[in-house]
C-alpha positions as CSV (number, residue, x, y, z in Angstrom):
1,X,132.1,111.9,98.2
2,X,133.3,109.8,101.3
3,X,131.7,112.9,103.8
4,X,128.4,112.3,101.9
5,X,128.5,108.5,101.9
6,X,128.8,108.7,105.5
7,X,126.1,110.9,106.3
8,X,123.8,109.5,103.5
9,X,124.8,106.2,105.5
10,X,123.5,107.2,108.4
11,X,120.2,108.8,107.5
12,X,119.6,105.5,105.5
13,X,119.8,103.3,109.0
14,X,118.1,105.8,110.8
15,X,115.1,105.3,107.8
16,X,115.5,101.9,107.6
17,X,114.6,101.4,111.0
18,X,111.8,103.4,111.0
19,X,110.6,102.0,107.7
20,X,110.6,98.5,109.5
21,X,109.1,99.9,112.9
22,X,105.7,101.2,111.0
23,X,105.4,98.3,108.6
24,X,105.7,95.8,111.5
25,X,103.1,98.0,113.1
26,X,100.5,98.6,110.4
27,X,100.4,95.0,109.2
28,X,100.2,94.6,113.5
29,X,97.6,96.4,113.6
30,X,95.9,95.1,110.3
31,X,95.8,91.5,111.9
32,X,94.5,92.3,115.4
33,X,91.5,93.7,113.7
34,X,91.2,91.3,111.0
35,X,91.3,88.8,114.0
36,X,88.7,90.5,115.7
37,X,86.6,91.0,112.7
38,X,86.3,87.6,111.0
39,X,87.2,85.1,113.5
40,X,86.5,85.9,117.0
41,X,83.2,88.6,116.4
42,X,81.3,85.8,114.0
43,X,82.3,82.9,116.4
44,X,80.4,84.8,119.2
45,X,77.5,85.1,116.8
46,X,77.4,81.1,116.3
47,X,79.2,81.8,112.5
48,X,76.0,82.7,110.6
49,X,76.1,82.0,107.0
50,X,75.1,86.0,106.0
51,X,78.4,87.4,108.3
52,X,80.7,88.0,105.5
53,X,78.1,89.9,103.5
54,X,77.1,91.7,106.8
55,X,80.4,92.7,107.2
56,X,80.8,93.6,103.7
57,X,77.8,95.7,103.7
58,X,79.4,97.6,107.0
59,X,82.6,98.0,105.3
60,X,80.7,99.7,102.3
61,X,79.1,102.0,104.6
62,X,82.6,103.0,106.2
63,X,84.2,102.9,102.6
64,X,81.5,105.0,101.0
65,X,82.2,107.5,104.1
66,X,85.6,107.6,103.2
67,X,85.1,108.6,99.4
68,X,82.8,111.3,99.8
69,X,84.4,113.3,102.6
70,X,88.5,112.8,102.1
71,X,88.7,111.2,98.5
72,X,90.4,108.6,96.9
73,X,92.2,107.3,99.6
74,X,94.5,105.0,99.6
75,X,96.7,106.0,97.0
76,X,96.9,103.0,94.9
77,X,101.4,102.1,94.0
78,X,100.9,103.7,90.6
79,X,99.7,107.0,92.0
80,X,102.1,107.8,94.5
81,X,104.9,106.6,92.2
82,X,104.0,109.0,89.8
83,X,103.7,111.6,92.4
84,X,107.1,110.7,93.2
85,X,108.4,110.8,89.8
86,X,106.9,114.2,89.2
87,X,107.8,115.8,92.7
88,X,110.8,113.5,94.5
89,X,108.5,113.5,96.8
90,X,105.1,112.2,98.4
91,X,102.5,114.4,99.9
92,X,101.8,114.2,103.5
93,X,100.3,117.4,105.0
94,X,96.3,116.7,105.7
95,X,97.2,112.8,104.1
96,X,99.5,110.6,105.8
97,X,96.7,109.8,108.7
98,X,93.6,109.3,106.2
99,X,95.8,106.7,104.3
100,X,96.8,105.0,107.5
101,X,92.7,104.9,108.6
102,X,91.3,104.0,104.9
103,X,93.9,101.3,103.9
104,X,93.1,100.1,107.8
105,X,89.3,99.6,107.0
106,X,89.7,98.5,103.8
107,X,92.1,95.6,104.8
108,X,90.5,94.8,107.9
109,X,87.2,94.5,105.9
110,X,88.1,91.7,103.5
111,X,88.8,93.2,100.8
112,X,91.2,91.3,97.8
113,X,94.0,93.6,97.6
114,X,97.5,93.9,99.3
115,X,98.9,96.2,102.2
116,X,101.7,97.4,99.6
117,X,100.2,100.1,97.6
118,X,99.1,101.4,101.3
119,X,102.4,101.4,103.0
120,X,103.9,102.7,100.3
121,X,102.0,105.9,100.3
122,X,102.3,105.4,104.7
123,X,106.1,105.4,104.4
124,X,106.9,107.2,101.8
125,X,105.2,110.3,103.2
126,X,106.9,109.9,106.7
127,X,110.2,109.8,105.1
128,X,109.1,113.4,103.0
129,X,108.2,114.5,106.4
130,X,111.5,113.5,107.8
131,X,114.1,114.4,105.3
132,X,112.6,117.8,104.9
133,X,113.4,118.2,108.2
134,X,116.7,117.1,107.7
135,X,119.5,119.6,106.8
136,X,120.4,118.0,103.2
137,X,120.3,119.3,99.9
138,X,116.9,118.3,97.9
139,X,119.4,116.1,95.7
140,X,120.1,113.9,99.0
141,X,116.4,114.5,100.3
142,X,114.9,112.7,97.1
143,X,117.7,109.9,97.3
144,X,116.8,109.3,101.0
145,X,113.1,108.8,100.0
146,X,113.6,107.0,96.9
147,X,115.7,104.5,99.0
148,X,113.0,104.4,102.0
149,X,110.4,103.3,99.0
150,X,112.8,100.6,97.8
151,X,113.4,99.4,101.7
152,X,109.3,99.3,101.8
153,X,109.3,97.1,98.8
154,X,112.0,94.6,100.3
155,X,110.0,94.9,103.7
156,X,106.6,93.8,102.7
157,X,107.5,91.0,100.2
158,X,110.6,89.9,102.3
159,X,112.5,90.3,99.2
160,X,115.6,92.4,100.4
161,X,117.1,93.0,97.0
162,X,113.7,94.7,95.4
163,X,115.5,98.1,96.2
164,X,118.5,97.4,93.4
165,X,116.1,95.4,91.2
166,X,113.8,98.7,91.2
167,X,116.9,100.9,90.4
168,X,117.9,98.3,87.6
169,X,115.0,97.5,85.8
170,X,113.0,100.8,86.3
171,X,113.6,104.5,85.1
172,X,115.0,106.7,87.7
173,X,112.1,108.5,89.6
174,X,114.5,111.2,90.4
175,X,117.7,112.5,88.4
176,X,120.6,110.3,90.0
177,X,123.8,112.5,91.3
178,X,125.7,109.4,93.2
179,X,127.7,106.8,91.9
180,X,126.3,103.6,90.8
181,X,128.4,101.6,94.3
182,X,127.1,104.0,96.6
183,X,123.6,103.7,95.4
184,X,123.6,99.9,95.5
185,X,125.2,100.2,98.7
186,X,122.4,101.8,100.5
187,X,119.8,99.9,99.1
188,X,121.3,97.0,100.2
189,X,122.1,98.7,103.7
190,X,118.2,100.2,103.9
191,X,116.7,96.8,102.6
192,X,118.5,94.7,105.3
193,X,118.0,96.9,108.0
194,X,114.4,97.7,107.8
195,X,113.9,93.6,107.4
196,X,115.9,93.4,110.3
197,X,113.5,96.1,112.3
198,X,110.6,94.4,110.9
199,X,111.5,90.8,112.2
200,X,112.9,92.3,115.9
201,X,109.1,94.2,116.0
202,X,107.3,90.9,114.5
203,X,108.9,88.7,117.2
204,X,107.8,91.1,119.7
205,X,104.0,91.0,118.8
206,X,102.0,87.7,118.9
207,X,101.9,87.9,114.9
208,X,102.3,84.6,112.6
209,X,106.3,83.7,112.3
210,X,105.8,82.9,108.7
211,X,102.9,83.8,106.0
212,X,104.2,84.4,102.7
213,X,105.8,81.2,101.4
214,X,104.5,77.9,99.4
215,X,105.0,74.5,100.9
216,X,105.8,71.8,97.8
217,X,107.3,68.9,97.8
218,X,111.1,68.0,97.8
219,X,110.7,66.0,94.1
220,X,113.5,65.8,91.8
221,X,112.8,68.3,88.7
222,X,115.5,67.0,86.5
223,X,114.0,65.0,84.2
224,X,112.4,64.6,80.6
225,X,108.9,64.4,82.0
226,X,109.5,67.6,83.4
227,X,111.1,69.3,81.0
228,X,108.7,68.5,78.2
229,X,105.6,70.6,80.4
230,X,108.0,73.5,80.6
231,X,106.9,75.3,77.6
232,X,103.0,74.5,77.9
233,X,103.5,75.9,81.7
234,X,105.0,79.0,80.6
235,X,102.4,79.6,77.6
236,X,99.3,78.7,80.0
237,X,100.7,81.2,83.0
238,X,101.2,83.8,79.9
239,X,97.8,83.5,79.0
240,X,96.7,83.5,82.6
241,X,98.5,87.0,83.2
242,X,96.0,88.2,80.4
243,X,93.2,86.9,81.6
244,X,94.3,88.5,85.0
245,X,95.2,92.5,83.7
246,X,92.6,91.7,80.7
247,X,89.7,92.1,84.0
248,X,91.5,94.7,85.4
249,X,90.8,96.6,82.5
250,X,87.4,95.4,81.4
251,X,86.1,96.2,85.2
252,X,87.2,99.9,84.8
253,X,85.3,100.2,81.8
254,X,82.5,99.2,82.9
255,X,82.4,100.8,86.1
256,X,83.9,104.2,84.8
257,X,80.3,104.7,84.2
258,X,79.1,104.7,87.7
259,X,79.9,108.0,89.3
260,X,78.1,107.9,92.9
261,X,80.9,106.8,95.2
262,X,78.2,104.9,97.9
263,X,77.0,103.0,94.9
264,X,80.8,102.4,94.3
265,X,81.3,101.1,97.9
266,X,78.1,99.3,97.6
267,X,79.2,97.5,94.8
268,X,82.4,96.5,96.4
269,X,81.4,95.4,99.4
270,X,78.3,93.3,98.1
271,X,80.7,91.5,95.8
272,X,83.2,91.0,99.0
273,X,80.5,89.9,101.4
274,X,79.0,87.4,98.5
275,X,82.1,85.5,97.4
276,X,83.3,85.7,101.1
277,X,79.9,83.4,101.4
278,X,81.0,81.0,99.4
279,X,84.8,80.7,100.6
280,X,87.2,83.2,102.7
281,X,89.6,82.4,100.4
282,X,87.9,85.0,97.8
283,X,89.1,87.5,100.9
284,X,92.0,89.4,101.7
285,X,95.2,89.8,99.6
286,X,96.0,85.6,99.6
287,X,99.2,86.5,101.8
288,X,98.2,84.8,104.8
289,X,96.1,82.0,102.6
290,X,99.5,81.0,100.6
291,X,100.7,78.3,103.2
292,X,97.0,76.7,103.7
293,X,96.6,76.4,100.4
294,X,99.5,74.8,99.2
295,X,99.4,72.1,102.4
296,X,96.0,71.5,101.4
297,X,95.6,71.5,98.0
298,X,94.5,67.9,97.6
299,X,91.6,68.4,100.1
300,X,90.0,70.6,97.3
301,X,87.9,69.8,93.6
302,X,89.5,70.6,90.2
303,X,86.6,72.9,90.1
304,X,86.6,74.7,92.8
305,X,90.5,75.5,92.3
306,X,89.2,76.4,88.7
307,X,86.5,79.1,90.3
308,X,88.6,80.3,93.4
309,X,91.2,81.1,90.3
310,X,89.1,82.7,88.3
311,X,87.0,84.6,90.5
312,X,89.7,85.5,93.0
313,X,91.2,88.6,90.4
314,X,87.5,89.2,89.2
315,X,87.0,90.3,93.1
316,X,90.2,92.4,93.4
317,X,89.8,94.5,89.9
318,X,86.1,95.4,91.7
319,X,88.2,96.1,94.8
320,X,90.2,98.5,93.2
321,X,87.6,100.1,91.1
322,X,84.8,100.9,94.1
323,X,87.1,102.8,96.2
324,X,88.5,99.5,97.8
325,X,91.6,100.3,96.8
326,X,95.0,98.7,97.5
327,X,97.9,96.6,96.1
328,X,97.5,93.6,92.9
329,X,100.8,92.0,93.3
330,X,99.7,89.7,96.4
331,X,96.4,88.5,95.0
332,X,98.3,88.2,91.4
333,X,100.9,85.1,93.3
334,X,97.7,83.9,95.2
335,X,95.6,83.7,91.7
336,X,98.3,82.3,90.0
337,X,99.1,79.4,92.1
338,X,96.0,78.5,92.4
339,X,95.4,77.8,88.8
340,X,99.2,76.8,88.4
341,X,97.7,73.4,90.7
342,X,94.7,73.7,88.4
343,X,97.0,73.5,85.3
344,X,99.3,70.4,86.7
345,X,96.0,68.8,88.2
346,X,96.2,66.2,85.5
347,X,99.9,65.4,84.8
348,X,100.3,63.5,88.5
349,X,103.6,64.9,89.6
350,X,106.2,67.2,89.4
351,X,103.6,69.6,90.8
352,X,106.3,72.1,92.7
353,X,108.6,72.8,89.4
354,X,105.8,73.3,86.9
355,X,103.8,75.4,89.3
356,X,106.9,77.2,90.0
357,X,107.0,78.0,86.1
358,X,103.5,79.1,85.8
359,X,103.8,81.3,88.8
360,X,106.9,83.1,87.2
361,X,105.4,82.9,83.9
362,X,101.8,84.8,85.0
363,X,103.1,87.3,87.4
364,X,105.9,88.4,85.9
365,X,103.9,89.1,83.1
366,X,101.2,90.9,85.5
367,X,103.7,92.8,87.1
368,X,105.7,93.8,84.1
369,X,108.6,93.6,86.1
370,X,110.7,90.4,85.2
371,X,113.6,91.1,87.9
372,X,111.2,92.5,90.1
373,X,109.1,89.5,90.2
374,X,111.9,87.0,90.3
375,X,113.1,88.7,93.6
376,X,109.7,88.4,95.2
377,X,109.4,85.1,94.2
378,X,112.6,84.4,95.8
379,X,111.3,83.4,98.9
380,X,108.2,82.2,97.8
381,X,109.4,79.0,96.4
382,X,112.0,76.8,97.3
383,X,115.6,78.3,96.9
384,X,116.4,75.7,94.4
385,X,114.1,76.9,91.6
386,X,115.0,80.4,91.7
387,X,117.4,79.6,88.4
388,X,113.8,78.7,86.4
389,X,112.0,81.4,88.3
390,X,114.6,84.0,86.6
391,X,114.9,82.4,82.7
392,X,111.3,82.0,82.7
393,X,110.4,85.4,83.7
394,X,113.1,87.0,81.2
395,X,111.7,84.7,78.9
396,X,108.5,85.7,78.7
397,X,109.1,89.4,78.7
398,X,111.4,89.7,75.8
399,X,111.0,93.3,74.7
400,X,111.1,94.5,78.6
401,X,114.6,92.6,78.2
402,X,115.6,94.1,75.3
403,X,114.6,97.7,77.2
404,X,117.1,96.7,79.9
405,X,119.9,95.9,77.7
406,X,119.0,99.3,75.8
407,X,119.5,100.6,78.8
408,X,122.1,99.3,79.8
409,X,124.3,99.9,76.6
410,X,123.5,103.9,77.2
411,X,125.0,104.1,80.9
């Protein structure tokens, strides 16, 4: 066991740095074009009112391309999970570069979804490709990727323990032959390295230092008036998670009956380029928006918050249903803060604590992850309300809790 803890050791660094290399890359080269395509392009053109729907009319055209000759690419998490689970492995003969070039467009293009359903599918079929090159027993192989997806995770949502949360709180993709230490150990070793890579390649590249955090104020939360909104914050974010997977839902329904991909892609990229009119907040995942936001809340109307929080997961479940496809856990933390400030609009103060409870409440209920969504959350908000982040999220999903300790009680 000590021989293969070695050598699994040091395939896992090896991975890890790789794994940070292309994410750093991808989301490098996602910005530069994003860059190009919605500030310094429509700022030569004197910033005409139509551009975002110009754009999104273009992006239909490439999307619609996309469909009809290659297929449903990208992969949205779900899928390549399950191809995992069913295989211990993703596909990447013929695929690897069409998902790198769709999920590229699609992002570039403004659409509301996140880069993590993309570089999941991106790295998880590189590391196939390079553990079957690798002389290891298929065991070891399907270890190595299932650790390179959990390293992805902690990479993209700068959450470095999402690798042992996943192997927690989630049924084993792949039939588990190492002990419980070793397999914690290397997800913590190929979480922290590929953050590491990912930083080192960041600081290389004129990228933004910091983009996926929310700036509240420093005001004490211990006390009564607090404590009394902690309840009707968790209830409202609950019901705002069902409002958010209740359109997810809804939308496929009612687009299930539209079989013409370009009329797909149309679809899409009309309802991109028409909220995009109204406010580039409706675009992208939220990511990037998170900081802006949250500095400059006040500058905004209770209604406007009210539509942006509304319309914002509206925009990404027709996203995901034209061919747009891509990630819901970003937009999810940007939807839900934004009506988390809706929701404390009134109650003047103590805006950072009972946002932070909203926020776990809703997403953790969207994600259907309670662990999971505590560690992203981690660095969202401050440090110092991760305790509430955590007993609000188990609270809320009380029989995914009661799985867990099922579990548990088994091994």
């Amino acid at each position: 066991m000590k021989k293969v803890a070695i050598v699994l050791g040091g395939y896992t660094l090896l991975l890890s740095v790789v794994i940070g290399v292309v994410a750093a890359l991808f989301l490098a080269a996602v910005h530069f074009s994003t860059d190009f395509v919605w500030e310094q392009l429509p700022e030569s053109l004197n910033q005409p009112n139509f551009y975002p729907l110009m754009v999104g009319l273009i992006g239909a055209l490439l999307v619609g391309l996309m469909q009809t000759r290659w297929g449903a690419f990208p992969y949205t998490m779900h899928e390549n999970m399950a191809e995992f689970r069913d295989t211990g492995r993703i596909e990447y003969k013929n695929r690897l570069w069409k998902t790198i070039v769709a999920a590229w467009i699609i992002l570039s293009f403004g659409a509301s979804v996140g880069p993590e359903a993309a570089l999941i599918g991106i790295v998880g079929a590189m590391i196939t490709w390079l553990v079957e090159h690798l002389r290891i027993n298929l065991a070891s192989r399907e270890e190595l990727v299932n650790l390179g997806i959990g390293a992805m995770m902690s990479v993209v949502f700068l959450a470095p323990f999402n690798g042992i949360v996943q192997d927690v709180e989630h049924k084993n993709p792949v039939e588990r032959k190492l002990p419980g230490w070793l397999r914690y150990s290397l997800s913590i070793v190929a979480s922290f390295c590929a953050l590491a890579a990912f930083v080192i390649v960041k600081q290389l590249l004129p990228l933004p230092e910091s983009i996926f955090a929310i700036r509240l104020s420093d005001q004490a939360i211990w006390n009564l008036q607090n404590l009394i909104f902690v309840v009707p914050a968790m209830i409202c974010g609950v019901a705002f998670a069902f409002y958010f997977n209740g359109l997810q839902s809804l939308v496929e329904k009612v687009l299930h009956f539209v079989r013409n991909k370009w009329l797909l892609a149309l679809i899409g990229g009309l309802s991109i380029g028409l909220l995009g009119m109204i406010s580039s907040y409706f675009l992208f995942s939220g990511e990037h928006q998170l900081i802006e936001m949250s500095s400059e809340v006040v500058k905004y109307s209770w209604p406007f918050l009210l539509l942006l929080a509304l319309l914002k997961p509206l925009l990404a479940a027709i996203c995901v249903n034209t061919g747009w496809k891509g990630g819901l856990i970003f937009p999810a933390i940007f939807a839900s803060s934004v009506m988390g400030y809706v929701f404390t609009w009134p109650l003047n103060g103590h805006i950072g604590f009972l946002l932070t409870i909203f926020v776990a409440a809703s997403c953790s209920r969207i994600v259907g992850s309670p662990l999971l969504t505590s560690s992203i959350l981690l660095f969202v908000f401050p440090l110092q309300f991760f305790p509430f982040i955590l007993f609000t999220s188990l609270i809320v999903n009380p029989k995914r809790v009661r799985e867990l300790l099922h579990k548990e009680a088994k091994s």
